[in-house]
BANUVO-989394 format. One line per 8 residues: their letters; for each residue z, x, y of N, C-alpha, C. Coordinates in nm, 2 decimals. Example, Ala and Ser with C-alpha at 12.3 -4.5 7.8 and 13.67 -1.06 7.14 Angstrom:
# residues 2
as) 0.78,1.32,-0.57,0.78,1.23,-0.45,0.78,1.32,-0.33  0.71,1.28,-0.22,0.71,1.37,-0.11,0.79,1.29,0.00
# end
This chain:
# residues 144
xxxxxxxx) -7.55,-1.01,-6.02,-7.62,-0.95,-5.90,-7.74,-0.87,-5.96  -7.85,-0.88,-5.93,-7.96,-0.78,-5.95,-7.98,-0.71,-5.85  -8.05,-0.56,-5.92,-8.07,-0.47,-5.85,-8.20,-0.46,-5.79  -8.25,-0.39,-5.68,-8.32,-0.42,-5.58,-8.34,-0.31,-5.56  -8.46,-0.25,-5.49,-8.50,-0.13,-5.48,-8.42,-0.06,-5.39  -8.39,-0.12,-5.28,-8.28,-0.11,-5.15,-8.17,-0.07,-5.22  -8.11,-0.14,-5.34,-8.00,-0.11,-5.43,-8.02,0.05,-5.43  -8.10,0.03,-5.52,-8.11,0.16,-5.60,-8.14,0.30,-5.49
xxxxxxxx) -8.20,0.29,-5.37,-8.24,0.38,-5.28,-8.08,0.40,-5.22  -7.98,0.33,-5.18,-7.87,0.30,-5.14,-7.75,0.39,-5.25  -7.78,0.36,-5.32,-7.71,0.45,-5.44,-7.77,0.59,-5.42  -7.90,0.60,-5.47,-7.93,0.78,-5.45,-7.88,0.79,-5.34  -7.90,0.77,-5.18,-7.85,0.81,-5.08,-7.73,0.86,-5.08  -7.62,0.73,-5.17,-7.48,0.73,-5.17,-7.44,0.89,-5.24  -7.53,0.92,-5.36,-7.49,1.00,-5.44,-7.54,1.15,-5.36  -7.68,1.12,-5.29,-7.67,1.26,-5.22,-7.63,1.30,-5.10
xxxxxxxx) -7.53,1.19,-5.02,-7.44,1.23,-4.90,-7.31,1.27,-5.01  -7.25,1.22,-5.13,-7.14,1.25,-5.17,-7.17,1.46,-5.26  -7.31,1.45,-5.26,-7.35,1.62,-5.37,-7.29,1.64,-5.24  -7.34,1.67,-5.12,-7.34,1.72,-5.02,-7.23,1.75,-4.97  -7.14,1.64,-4.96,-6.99,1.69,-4.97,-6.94,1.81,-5.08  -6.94,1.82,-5.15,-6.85,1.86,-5.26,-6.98,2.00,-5.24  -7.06,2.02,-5.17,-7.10,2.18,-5.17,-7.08,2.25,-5.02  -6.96,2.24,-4.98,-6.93,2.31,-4.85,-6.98,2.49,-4.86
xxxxxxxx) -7.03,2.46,-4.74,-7.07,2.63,-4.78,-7.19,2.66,-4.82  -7.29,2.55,-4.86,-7.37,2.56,-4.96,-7.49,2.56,-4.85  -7.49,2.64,-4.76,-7.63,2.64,-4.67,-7.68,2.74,-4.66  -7.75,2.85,-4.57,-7.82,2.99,-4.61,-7.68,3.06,-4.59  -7.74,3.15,-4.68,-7.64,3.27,-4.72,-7.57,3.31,-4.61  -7.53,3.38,-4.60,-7.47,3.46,-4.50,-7.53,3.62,-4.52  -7.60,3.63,-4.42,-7.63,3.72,-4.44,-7.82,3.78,-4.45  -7.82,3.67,-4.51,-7.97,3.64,-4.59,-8.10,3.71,-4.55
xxxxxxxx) -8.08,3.64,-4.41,-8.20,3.63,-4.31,-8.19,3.83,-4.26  -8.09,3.86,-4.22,-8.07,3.95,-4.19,-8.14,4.07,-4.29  -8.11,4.03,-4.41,-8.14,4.11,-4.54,-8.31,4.10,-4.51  -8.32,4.01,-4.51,-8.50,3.96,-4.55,-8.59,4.08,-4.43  -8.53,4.04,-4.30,-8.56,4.16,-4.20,-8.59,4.31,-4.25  -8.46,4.34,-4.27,-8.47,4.49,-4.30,-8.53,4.53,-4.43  -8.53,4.46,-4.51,-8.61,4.48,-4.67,-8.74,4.41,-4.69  -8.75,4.33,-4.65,-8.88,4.25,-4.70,-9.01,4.33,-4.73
xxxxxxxx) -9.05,4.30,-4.82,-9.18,4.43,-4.88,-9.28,4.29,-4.94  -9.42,4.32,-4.85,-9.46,4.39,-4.78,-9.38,4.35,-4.62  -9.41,4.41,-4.51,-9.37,4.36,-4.40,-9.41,4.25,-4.35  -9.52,4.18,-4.39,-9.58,4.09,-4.35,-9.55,3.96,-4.39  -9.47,3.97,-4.48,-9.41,3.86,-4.54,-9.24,3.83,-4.52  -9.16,3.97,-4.39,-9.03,3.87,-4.29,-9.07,3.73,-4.27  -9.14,3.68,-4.21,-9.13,3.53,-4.18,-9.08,3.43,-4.26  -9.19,3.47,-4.43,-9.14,3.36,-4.49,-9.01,3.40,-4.55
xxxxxxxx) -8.96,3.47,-4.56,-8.83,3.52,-4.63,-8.73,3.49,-4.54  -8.74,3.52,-4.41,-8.66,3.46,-4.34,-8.65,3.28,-4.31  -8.77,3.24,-4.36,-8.75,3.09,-4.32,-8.71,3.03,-4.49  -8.72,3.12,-4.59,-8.64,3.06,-4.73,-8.50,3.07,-4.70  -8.44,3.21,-4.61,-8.32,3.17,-4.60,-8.21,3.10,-4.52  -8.29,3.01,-4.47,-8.27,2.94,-4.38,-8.28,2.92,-4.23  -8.38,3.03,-4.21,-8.41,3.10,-4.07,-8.31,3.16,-3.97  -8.39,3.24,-3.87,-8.31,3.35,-3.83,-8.16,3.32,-3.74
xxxxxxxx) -8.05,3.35,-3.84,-7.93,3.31,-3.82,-7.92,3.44,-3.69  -7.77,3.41,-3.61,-7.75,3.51,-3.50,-7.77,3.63,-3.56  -7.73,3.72,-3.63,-7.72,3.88,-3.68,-7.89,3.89,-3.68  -7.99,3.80,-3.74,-8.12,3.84,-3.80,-8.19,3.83,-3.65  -8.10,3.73,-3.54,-8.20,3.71,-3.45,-8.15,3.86,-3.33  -8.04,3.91,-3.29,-8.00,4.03,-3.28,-8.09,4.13,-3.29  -8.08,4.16,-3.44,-8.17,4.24,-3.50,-8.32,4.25,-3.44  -8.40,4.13,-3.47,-8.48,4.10,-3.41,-8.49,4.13,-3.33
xxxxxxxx) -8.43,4.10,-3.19,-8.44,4.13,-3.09,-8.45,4.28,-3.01  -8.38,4.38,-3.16,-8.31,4.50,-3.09,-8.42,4.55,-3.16  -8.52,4.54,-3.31,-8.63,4.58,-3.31,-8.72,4.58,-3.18  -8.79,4.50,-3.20,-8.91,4.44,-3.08,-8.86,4.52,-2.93  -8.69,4.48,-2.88,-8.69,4.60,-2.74,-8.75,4.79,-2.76  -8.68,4.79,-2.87,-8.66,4.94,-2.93,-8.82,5.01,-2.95  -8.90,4.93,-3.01,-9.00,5.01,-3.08,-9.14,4.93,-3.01  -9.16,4.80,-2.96,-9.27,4.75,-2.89,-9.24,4.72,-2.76
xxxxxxxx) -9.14,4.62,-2.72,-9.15,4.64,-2.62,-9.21,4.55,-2.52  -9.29,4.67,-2.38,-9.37,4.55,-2.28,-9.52,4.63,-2.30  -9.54,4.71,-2.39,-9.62,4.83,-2.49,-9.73,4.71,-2.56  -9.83,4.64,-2.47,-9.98,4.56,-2.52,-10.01,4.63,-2.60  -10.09,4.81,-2.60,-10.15,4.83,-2.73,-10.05,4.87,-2.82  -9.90,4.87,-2.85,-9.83,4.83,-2.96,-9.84,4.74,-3.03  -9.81,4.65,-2.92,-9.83,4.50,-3.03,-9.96,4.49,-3.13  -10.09,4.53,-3.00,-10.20,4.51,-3.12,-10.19,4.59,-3.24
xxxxxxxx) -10.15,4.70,-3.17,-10.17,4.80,-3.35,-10.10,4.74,-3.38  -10.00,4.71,-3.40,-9.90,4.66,-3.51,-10.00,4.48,-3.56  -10.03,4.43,-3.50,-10.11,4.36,-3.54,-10.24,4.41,-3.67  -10.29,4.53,-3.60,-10.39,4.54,-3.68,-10.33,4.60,-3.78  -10.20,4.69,-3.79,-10.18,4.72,-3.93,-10.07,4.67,-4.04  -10.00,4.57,-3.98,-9.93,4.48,-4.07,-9.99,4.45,-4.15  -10.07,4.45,-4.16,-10.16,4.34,-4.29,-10.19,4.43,-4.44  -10.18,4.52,-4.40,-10.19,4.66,-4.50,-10.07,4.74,-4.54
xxxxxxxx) -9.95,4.71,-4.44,-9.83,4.80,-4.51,-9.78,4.77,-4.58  -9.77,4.82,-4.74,-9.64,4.81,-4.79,-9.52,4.81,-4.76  -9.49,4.85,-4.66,-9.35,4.91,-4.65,-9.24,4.80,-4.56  -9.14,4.78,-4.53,-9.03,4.72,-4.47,-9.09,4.71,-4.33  -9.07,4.60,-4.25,-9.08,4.58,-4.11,-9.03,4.70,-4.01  -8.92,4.76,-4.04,-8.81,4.84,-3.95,-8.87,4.98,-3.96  -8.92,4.99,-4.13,-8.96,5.14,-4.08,-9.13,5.16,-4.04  -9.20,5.03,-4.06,-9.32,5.03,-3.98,-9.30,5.03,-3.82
xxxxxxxx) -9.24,4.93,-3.78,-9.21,4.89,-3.60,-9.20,5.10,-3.58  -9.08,5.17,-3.68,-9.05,5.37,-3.66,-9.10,5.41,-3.64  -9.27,5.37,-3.75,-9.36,5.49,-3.68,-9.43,5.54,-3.59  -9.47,5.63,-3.61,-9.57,5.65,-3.46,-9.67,5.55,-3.49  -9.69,5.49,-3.37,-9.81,5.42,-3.36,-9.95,5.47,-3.40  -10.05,5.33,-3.42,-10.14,5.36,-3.43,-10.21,5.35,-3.36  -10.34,5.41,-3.28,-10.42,5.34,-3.18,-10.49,5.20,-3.24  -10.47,5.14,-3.16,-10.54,4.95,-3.23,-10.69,4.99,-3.19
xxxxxxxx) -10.75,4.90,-3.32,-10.94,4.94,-3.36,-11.00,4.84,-3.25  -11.08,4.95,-3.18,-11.18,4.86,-3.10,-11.15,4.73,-3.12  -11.22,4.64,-2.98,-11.24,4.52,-2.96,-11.37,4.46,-3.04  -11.48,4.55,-3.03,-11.59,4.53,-3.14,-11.61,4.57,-3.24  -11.51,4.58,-3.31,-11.50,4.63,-3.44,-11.50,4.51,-3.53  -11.57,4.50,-3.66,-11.55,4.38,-3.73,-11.49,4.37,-3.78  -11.33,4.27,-3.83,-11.25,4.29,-3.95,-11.23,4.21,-4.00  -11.22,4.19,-4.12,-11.20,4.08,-4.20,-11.08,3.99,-4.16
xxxxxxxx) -11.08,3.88,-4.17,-10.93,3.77,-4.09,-10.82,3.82,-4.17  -10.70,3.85,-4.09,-10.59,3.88,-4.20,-10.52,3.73,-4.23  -10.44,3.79,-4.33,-10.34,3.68,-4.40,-10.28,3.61,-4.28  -10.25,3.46,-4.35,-10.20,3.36,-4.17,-10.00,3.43,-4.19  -9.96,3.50,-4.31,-9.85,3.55,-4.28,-9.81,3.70,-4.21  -9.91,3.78,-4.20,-9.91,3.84,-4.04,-9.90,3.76,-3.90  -9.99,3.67,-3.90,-9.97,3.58,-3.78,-9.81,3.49,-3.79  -9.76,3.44,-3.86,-9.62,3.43,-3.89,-9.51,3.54,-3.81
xxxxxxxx) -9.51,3.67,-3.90,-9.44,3.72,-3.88,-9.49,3.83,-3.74  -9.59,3.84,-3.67,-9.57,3.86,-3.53,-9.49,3.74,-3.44  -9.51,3.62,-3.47,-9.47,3.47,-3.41,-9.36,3.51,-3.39  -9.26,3.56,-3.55,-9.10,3.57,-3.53,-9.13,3.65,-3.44  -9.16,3.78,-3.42,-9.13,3.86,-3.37,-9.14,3.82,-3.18  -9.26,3.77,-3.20,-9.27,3.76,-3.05,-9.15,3.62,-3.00  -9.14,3.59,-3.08,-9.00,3.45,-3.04,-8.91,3.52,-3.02  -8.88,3.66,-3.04,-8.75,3.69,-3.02,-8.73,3.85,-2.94
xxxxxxxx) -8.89,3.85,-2.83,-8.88,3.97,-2.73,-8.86,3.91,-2.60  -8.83,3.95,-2.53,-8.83,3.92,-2.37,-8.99,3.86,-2.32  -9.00,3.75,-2.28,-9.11,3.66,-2.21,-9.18,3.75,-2.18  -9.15,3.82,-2.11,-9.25,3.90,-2.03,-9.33,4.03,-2.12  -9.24,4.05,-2.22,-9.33,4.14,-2.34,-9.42,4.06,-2.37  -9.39,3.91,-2.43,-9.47,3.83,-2.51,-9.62,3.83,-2.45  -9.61,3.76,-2.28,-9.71,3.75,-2.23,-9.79,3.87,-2.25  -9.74,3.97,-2.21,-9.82,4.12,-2.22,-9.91,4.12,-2.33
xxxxxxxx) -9.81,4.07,-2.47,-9.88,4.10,-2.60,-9.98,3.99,-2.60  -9.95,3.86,-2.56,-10.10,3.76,-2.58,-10.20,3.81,-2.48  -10.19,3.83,-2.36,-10.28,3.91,-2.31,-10.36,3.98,-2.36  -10.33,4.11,-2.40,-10.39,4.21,-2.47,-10.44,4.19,-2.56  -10.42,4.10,-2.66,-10.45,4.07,-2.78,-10.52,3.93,-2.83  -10.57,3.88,-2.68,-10.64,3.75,-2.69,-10.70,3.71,-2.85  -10.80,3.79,-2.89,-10.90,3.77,-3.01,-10.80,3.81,-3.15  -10.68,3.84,-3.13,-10.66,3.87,-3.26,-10.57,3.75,-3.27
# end
């Protein structure tokens, strides 16, 4: 019998439905996403830490959710500030969303484009507030 590329593709297949068996368990942590939330440094980079660990499992999306009610809200110029100063914090998502706000910088102010992982990690955020915050915050925040 000779082998045939079909062969050989049929085998890998074979061998990576059989790895996949024998690693039960072996999908995002437990826990992970949750972690990536509360620690992630700078803040701006939750998104991708939560989509390394396999995206926002129930506890991270919870969380989420009790952020964003808690601290932004149905609150347009929160969102923006928090738009305009994500891009600059060092610090953890949880204890930025803490502080006092900032007033968001004029509409004609010039700023340089931030990182497309601020725009990420608002996305999570706004995926996981009540619709009617969301709208508020695209509203308000047309240009950013």
């Amino acid at each position: 019998m000779t082998k045939t590329q079909a062969g050989a593709a049929g085998r890998l297949l074979r061998e990576m439905v059989g790895a996949g068996r024998d690693t039960d368990g072996a999908g995002p942590r437990s826990g992970a996403a949750l972690r990536a939330v509360e620690a992630a440094r700078p803040a701006r980079s939750v998104a991708a830490k939560v989509a390394a660990a396999g995206g926002a499992d129930d506890e991270a999306a919870a969380f989420l959710r009790k952020l964003t009610e808690r601290h932004l809200g149905g609150d347009a110029a929160r969102w923006c500030g928090l738009h305009d100063v994500l891009a600059g914090h060092p610090g953890a998502l949880p204890e930025l969303l803490a502080a006092p706000p900032l007033p968001p910088a004029s509409g004609d102010t010039l700023r340089p484009p931030v990182p497309r992982s601020v725009h990420r990690t608002l996305g999570l955020l706004l995926a996981h507030t009540e619709p009617r915050h969301a709208a508020a915050a695209f509203a308000a925040c047309p240009s950013r």
